[in-house]
N, C-alpha and C positions, 0 to 999 in steps of 0.2 A: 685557964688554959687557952692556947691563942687557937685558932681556927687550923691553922698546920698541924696541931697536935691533939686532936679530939682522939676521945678514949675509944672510938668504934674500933672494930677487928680491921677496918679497910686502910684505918690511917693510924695502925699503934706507929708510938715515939720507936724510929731508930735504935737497938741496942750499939753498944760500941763495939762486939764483936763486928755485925753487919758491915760500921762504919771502916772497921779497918778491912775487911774484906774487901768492902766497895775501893779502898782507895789502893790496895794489891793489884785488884784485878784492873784498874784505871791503871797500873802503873804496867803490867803486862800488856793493856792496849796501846801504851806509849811504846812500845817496843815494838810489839803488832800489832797495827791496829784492829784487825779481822780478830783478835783474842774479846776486845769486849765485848762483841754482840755476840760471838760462837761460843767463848766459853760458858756463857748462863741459858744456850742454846743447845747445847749439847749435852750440858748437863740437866736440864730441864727437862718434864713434863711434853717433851714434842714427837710428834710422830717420826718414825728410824730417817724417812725422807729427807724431812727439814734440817734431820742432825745433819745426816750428808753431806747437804748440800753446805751446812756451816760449814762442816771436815772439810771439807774443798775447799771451800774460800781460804781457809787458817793455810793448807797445804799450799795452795796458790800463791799467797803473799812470802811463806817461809821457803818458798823456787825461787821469785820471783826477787825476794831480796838479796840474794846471791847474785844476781845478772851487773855486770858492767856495768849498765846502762840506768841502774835502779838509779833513781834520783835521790838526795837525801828526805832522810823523813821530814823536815824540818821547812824544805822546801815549799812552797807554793800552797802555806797555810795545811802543811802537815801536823803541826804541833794543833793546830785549832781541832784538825779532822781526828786524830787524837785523843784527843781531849774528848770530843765528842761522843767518841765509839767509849770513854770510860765512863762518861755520865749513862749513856744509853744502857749501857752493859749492868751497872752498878742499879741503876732505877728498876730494871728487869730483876734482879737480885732480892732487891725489896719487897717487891710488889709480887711476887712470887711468895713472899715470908709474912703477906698480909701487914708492911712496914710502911710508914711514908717514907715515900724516894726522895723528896727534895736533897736533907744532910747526906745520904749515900751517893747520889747526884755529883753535887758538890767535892765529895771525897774520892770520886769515880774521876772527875773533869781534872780536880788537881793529881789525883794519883798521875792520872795520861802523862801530864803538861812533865811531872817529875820523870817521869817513863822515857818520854822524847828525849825532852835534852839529857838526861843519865844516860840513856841508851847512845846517842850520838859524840858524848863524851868517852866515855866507852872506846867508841870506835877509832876515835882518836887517840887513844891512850893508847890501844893495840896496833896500830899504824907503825910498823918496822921493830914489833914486839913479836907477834904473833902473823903465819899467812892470815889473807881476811876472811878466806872463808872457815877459817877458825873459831875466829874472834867472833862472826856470825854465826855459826851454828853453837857457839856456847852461849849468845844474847837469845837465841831463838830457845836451845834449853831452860835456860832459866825464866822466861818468858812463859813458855808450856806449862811449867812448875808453876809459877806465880797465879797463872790462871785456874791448875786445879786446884789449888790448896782455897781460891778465892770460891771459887765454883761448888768444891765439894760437900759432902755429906757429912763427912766425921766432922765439921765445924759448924755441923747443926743450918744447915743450907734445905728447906725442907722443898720438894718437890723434886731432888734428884732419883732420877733411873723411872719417874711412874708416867708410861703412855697412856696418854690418853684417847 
């Protein structure tokens, strides 16, 4: 067994439920990106504060992408940032479930990268389909969904709801 996959409780091998979770909730942080580090943040083991202040961020980004002004996600290495929040998100996931992150990583980064551009696709398809802030508060639904179901407890997600 290679060095990634040693048998200790700190680095069990990834199941593939984890892996499809991690690349869900990658794919909810390509939509927002504040969904990959708040959803396994607010579902997790953290004191009521820290959830908060996640809830805020996630609330912030889903105001803030309604505004005119919002830039595309896509834009100015949004898909990377992304990406990023799905690896982070998806490794916290793991590593909470006593799993190595690397494969959940990976399936977090590409979930995102699918997340972006799906999600910016999307938006394009609803352009003189639907008004936009339609089209956006039903990405941002299905987004919220995507993150609990990736986040949750009934999928065997263990450390949800216990402060520590």
């Amino acid at each position: 067994m290679t060095a990634l996959f040693r048998d200790d409780v700190r680095t069990r091998r990834p199941g593939a439920a984890l892996v499809a979770r991690s690349a869900l909730l990658g794919w909810a942080a390509g939509a927002r990106a504040s969904l990959g580090l708040a959803g396994p943040t607010i579902a997790g083991a953290h004191r009521p504060v820290v959830r908060a202040v996640a809830a805020l961020g996630v609330v912030g980004e889903l105001i803030g992408d309604k505004l005119p002004t919002a830039p595309s996600r896509l834009d100015h290495g949004g898909g990377l940032v992304r990406a990023t929040s799905g690896a982070i998100g998806a490794s916290m996931l793991a590593t909470r479930g006593g799993e190595h992150p690397v494969i959940p990583a990976f399936a977090g980064a590409i979930g995102g990268l699918a997340g972006a551009y799906g999600g910016a696709a999307w938006r394009a398809w609803a352009v003189g389909r639907l008004p936009a802030w339609q089209a956006a508060v039903a990405e941002d639904l299905v987004a919220l969904t995507a993150a609990t179901i990736a986040c949750g407890a009934r999928f065997g997600a263990p450390g949800v709801g216990q402060v520590q």
